[in-house]
C-alpha positions, 0 to 999 in steps of 0.5 A, spaced: 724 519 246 722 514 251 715 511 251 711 506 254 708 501 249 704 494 250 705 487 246 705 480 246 709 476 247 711 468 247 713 463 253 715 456 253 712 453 259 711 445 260 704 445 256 707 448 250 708 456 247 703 461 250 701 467 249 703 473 254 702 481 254 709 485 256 708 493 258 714 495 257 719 503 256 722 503 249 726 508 246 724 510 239 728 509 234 725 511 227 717 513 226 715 506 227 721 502 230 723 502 238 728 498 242 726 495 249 729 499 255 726 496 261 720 490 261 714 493 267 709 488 267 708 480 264 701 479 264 699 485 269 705 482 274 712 485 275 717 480 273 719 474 277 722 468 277 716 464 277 710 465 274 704 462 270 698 464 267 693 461 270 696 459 277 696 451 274 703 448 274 703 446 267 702 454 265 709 456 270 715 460 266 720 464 268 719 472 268 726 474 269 728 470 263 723 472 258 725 480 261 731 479 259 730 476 253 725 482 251 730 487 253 734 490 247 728 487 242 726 492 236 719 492 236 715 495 230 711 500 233 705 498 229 704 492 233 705 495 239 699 499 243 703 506 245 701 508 253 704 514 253 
């Protein structure tokens, strides 16, 4: 069963570890367990390969290494936000 969830994540950029909210199609698992399938957006945005949170330099870091990264990940279900 696949299904739409959102969560945060954490992206290394130059000014430190931040916080991002990933909205992704997952494949459930178990009642409370999924597996990433396809990262949608980071932060609002589709995946690209620069990206930054707030437009600043500092806070740049690269969307496509952070979906690949997410995709495949276990998610418990309890911490995510189901969309659909």
């Amino acid at each position: 069963m696949t299904i739409e969830i959102k969560y945060t994540a954490s992206v290394f950029t130059p000014a430190g570890w931040r916080g991002v909210t990933i909205k992704a199609t997952a494949t459930k698992t178990s009642e409370k367990m999924a597996v990433v399938v396809e990262v949608l957006e980071i932060n609002g945005d589709s995946p690209k390969s620069k990206m930054s949170r707030t437009g600043a330099s500092r806070q740049r870091y690269n969307g496509n290494s952070i979906s690949c990264r997410e995709v495949g990940a276990k998610k418990r279900l309890s911490a995510c936000e189901i969309l659909n």
